[in-house]
Biopython code that builds the backbone (N, CA, C, O; Angstrom):
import numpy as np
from Bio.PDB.StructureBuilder import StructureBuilder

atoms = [
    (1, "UNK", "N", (0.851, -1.172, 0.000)),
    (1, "UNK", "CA", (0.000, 0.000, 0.000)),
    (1, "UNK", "C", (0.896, 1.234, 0.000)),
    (1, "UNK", "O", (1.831, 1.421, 0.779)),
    (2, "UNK", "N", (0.480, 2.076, -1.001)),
    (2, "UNK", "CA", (1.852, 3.215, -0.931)),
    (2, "UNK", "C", (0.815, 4.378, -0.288)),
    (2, "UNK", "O", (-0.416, 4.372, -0.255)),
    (3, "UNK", "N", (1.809, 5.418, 0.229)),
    (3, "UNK", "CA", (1.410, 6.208, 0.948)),
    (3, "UNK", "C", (1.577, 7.720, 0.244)),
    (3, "UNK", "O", (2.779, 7.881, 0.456)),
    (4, "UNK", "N", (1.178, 8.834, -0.401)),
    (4, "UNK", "CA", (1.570, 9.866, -1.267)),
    (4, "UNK", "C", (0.863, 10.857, -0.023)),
    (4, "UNK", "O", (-0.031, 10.719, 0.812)),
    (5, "UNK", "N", (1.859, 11.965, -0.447)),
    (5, "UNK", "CA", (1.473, 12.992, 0.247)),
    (5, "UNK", "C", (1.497, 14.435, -0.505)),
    (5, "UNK", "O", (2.500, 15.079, -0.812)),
    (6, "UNK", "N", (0.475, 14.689, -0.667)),
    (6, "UNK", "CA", (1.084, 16.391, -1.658)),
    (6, "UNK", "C", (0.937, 17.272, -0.772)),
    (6, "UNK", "O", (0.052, 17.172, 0.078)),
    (7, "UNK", "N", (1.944, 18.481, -0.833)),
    (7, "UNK", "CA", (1.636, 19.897, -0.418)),
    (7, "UNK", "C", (1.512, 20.446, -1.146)),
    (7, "UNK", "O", (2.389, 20.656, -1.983)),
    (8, "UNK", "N", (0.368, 20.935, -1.172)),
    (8, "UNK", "CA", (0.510, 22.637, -2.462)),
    (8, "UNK", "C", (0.457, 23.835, -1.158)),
    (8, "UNK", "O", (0.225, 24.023, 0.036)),
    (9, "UNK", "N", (1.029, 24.675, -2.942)),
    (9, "UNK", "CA", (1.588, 25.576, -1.962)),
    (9, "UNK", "C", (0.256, 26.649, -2.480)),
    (9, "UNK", "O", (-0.724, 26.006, -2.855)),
    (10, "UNK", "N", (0.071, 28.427, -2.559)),
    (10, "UNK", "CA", (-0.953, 28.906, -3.149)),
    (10, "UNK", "C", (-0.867, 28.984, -4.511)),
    (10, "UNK", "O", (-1.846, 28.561, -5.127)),
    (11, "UNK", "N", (0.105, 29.440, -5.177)),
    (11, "UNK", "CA", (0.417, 29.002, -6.716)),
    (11, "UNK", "C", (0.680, 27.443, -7.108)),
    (11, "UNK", "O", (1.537, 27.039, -7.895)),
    (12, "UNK", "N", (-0.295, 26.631, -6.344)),
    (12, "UNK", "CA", (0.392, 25.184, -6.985)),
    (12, "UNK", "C", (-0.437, 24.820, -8.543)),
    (12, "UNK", "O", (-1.568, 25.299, -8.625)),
    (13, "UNK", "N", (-0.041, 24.179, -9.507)),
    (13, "UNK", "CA", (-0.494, 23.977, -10.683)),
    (13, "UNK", "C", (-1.794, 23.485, -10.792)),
    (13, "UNK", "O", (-2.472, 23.354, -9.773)),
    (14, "UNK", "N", (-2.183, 23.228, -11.769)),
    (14, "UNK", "CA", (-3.568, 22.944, -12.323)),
    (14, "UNK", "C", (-3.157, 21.613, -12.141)),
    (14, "UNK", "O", (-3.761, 21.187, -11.156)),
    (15, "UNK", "N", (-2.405, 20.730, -12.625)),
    (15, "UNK", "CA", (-1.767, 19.506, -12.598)),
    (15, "UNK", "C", (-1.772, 18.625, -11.459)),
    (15, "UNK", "O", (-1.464, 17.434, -11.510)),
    (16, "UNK", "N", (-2.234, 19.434, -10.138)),
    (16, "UNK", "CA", (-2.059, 19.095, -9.308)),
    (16, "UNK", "C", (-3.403, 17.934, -8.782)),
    (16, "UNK", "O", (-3.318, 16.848, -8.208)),
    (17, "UNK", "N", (-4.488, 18.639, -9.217)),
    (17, "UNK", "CA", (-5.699, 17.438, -9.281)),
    (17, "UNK", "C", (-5.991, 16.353, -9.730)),
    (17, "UNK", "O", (-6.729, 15.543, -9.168)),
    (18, "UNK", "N", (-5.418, 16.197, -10.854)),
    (18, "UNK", "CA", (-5.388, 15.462, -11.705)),
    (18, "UNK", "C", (-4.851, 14.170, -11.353)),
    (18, "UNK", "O", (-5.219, 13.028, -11.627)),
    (19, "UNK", "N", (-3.590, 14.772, -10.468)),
    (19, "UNK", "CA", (-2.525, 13.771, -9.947)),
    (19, "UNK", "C", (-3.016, 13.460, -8.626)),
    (19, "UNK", "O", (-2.957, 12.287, -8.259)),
    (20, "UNK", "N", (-3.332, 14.045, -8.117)),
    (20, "UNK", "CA", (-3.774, 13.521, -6.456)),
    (20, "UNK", "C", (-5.003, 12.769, -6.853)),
    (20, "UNK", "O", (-5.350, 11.958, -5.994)),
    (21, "UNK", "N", (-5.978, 12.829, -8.234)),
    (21, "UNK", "CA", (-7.011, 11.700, -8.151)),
    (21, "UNK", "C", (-6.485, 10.666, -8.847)),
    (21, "UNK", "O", (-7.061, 9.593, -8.674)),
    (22, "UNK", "N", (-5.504, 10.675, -9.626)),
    (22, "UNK", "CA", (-4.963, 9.003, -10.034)),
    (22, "UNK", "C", (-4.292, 8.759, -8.777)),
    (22, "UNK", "O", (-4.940, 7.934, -8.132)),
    (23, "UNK", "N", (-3.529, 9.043, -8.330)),
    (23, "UNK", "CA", (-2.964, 8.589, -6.957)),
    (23, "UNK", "C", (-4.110, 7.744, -6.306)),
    (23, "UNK", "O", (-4.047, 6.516, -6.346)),
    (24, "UNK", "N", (-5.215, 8.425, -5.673)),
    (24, "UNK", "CA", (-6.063, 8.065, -4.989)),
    (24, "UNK", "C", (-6.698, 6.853, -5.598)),
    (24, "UNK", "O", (-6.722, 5.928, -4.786)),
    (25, "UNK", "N", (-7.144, 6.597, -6.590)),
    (25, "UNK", "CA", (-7.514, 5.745, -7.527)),
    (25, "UNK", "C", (-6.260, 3.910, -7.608)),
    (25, "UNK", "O", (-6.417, 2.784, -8.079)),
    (26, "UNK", "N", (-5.235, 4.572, -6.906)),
    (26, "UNK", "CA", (-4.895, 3.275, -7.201)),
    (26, "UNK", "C", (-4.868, 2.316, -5.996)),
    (26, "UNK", "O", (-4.998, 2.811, -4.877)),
    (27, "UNK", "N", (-4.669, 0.633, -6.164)),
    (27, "UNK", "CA", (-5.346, 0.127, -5.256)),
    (27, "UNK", "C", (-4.137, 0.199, -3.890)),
    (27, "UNK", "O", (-2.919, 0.065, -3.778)),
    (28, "UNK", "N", (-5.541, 0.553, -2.807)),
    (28, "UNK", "CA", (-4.497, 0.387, -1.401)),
    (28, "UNK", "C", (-3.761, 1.620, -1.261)),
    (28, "UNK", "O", (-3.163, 1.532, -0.188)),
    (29, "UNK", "N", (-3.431, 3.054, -1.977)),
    (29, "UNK", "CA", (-3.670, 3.742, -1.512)),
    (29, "UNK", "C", (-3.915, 5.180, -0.533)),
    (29, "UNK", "O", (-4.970, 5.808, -0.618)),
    (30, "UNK", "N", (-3.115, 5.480, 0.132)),
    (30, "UNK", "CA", (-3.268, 6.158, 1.423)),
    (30, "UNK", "C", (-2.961, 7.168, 1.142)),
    (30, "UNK", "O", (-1.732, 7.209, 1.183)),
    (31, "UNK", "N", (-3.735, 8.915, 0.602)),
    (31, "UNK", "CA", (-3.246, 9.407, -0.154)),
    (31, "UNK", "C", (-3.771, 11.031, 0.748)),
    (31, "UNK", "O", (-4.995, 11.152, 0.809)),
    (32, "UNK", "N", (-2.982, 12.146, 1.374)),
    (32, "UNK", "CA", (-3.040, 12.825, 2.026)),
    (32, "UNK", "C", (-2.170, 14.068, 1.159)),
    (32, "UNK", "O", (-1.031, 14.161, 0.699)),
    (33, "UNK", "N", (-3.532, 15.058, 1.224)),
    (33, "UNK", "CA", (-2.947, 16.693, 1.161)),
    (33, "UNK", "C", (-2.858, 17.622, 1.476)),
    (33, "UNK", "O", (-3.948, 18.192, 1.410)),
    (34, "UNK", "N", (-1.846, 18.423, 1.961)),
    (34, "UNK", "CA", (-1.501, 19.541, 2.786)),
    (34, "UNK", "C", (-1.398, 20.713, 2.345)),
    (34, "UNK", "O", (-0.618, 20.910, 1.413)),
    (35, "UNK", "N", (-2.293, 21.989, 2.997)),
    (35, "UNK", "CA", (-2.606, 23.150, 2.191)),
    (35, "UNK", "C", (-1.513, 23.691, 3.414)),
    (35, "UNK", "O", (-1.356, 23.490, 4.618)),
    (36, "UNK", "N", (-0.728, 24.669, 2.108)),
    (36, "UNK", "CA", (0.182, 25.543, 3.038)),
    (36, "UNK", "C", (-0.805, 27.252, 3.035)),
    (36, "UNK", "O", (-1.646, 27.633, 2.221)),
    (37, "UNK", "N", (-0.433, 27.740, 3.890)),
    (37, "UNK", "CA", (-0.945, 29.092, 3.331)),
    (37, "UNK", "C", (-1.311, 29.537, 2.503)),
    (37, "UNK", "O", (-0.386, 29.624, 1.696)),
    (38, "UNK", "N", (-2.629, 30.136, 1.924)),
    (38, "UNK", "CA", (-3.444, 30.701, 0.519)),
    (38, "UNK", "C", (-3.555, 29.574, 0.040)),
    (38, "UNK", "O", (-4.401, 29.806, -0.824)),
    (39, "UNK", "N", (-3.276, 28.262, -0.064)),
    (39, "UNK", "CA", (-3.748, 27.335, -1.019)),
    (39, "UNK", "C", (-4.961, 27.251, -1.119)),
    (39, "UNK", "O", (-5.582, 27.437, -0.073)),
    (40, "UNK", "N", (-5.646, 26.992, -2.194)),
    (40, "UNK", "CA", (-6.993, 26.049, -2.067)),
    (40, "UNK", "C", (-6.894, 25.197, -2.399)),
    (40, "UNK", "O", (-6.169, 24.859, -3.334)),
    (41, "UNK", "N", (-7.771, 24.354, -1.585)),
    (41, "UNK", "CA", (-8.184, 22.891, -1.507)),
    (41, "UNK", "C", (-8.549, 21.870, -2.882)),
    (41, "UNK", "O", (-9.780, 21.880, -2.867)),
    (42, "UNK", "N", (-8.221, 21.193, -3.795)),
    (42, "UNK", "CA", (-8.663, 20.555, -4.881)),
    (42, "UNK", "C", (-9.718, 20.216, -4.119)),
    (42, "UNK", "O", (-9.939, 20.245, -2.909)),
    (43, "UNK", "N", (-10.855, 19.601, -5.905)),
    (43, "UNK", "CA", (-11.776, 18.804, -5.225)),
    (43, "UNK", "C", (-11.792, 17.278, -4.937)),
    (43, "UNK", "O", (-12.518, 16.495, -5.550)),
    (44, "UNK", "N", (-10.807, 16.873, -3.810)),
    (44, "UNK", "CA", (-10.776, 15.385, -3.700)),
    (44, "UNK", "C", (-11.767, 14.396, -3.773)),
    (44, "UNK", "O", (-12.966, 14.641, -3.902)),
    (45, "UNK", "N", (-11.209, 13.147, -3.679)),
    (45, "UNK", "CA", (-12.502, 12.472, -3.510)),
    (45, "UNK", "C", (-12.665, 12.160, -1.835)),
    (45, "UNK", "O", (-12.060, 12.714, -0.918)),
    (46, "UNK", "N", (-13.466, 11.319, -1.776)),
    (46, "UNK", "CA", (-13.960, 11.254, -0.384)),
    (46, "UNK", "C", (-12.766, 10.503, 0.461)),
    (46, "UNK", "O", (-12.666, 10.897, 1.623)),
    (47, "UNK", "N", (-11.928, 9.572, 0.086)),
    (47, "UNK", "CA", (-11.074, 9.105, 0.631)),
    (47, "UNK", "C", (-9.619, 9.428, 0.528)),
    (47, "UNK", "O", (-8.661, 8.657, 0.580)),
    (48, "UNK", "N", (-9.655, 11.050, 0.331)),
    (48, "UNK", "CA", (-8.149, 11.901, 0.532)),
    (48, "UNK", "C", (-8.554, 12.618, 1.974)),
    (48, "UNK", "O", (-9.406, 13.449, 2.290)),
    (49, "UNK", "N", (-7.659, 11.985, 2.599)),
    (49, "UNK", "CA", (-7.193, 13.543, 3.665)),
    (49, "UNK", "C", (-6.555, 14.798, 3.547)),
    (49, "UNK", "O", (-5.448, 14.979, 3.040)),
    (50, "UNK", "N", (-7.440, 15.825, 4.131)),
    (50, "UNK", "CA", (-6.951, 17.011, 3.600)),
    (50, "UNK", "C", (-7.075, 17.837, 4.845)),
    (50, "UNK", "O", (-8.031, 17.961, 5.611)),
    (51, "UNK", "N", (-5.550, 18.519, 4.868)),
    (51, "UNK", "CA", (-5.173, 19.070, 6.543)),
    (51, "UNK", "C", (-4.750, 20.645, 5.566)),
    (51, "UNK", "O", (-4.819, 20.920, 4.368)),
    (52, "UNK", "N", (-4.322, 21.387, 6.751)),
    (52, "UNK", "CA", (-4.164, 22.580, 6.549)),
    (52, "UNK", "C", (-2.855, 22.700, 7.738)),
    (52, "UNK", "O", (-2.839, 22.267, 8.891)),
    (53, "UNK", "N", (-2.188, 23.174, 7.261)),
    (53, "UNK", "CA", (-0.818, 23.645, 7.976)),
    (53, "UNK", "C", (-0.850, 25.347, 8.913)),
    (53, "UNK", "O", (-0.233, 26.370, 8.618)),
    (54, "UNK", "N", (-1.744, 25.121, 10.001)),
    (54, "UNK", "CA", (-1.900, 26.595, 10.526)),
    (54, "UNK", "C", (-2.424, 25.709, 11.895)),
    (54, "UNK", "O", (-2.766, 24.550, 12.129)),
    (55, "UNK", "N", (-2.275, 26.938, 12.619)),
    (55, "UNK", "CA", (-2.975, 26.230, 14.018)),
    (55, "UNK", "C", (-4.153, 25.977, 14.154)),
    (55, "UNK", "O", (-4.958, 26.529, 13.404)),
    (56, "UNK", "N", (-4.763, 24.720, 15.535)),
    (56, "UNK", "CA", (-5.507, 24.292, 15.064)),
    (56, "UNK", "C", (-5.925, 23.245, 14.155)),
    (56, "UNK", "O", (-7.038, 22.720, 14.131)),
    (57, "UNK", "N", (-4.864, 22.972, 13.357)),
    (57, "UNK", "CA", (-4.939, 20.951, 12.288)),
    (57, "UNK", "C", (-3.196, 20.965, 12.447)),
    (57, "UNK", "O", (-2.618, 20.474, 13.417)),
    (58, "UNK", "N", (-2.647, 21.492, 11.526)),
    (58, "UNK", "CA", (-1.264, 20.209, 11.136)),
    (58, "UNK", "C", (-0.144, 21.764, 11.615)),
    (58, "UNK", "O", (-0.047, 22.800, 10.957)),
    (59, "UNK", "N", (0.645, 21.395, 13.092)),
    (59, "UNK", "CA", (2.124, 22.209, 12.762)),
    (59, "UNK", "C", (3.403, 21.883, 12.454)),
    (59, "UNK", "O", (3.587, 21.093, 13.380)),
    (60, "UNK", "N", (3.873, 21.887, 12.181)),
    (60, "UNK", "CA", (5.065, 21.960, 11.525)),
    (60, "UNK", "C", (5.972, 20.191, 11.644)),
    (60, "UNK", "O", (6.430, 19.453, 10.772)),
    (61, "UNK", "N", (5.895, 20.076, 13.232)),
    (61, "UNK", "CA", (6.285, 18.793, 13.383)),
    (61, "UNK", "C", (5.775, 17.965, 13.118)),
    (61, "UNK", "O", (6.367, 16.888, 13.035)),
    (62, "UNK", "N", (4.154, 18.101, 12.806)),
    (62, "UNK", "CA", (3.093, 17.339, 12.557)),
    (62, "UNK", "C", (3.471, 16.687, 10.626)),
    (62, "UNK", "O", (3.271, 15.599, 10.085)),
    (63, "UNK", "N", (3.932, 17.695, 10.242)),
    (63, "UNK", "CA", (3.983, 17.872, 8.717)),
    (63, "UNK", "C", (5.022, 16.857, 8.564)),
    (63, "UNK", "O", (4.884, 15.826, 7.905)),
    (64, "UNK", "N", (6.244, 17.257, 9.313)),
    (64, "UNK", "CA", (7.612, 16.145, 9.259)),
    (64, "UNK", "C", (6.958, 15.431, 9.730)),
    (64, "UNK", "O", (6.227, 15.129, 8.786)),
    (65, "UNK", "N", (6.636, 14.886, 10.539)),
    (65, "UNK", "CA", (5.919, 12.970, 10.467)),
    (65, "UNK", "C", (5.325, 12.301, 9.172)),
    (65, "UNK", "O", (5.570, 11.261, 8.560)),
    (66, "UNK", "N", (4.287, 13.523, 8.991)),
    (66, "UNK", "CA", (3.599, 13.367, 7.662)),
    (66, "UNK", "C", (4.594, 13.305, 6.460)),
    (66, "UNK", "O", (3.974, 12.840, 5.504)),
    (67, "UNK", "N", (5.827, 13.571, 6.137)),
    (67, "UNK", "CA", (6.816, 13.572, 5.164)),
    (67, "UNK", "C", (7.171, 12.315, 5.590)),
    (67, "UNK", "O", (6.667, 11.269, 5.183)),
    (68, "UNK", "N", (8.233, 12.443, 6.593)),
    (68, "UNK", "CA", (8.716, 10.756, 6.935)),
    (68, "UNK", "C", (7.523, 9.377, 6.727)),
    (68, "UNK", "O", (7.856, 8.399, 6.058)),
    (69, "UNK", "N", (6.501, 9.440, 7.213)),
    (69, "UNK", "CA", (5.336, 8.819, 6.873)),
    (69, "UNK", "C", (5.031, 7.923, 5.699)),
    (69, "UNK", "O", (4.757, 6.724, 5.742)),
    (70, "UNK", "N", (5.158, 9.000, 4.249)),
    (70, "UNK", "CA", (4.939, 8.903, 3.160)),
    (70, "UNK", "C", (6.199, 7.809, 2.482)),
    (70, "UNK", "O", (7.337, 7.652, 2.922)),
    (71, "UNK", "N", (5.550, 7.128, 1.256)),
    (71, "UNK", "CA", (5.949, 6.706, 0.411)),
    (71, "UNK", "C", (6.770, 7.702, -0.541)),
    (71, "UNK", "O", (7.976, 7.928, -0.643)),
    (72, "UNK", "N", (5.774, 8.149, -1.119)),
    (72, "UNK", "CA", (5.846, 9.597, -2.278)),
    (72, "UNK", "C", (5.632, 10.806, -1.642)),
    (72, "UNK", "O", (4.593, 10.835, -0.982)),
    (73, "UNK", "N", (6.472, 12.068, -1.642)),
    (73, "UNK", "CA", (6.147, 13.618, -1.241)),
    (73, "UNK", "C", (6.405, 14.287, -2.681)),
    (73, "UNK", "O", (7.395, 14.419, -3.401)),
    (74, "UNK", "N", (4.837, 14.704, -2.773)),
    (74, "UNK", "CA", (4.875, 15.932, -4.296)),
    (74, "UNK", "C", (4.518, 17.024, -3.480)),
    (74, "UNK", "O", (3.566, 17.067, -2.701)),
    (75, "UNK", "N", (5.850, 18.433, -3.854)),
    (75, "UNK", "CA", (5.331, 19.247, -3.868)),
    (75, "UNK", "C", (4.830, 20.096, -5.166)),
    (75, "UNK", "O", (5.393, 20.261, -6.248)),
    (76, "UNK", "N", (3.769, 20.504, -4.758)),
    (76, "UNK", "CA", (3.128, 21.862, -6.020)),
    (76, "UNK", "C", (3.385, 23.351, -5.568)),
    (76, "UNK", "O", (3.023, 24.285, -6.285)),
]
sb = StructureBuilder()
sb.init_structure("model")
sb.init_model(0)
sb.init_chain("A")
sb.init_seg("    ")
for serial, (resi, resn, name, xyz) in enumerate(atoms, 1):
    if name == "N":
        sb.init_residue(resn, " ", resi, " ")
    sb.init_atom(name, np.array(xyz, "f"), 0.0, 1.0, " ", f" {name:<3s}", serial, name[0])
structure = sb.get_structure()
């Protein structure tokens, strides 16, 4: 089961959806994305996690777990 993790950043590409739903799509899976500041949110599907890097959900150390964690780290 692979594990992908994207951060976008607020300028992250159009490209970026596209790729976080084949990701998600493949079998097993585990596929998590992290909005840094100004990002917006793609429209995932129901089985992406989607955190936000501000207080209150994901800080900083939280994020390095979430890197070490991962299989794959894309940033946008």
């Amino acid at each position: 089961m692979a594990a992908f993790l994207h951060i976008l950043k607020r300028d992250s590409s159009a490209l970026a959806a596209p790729v976080i739903d084949a990701h998600r799509r493949e079998a097993g899976a585990r596929v998590t994305v992290v909005l840094l500041e100004g990002a917006v949110p793609p429209a995932p599907g129901p089985d992406v996690t989607v955190r936000r890097l501000a207080a209150g959900d994901l800080d900083y150390s939280g994020l390095l777990d979430l890197i070490f964690d991962a299989d794959h780290v894309l940033t946008w």
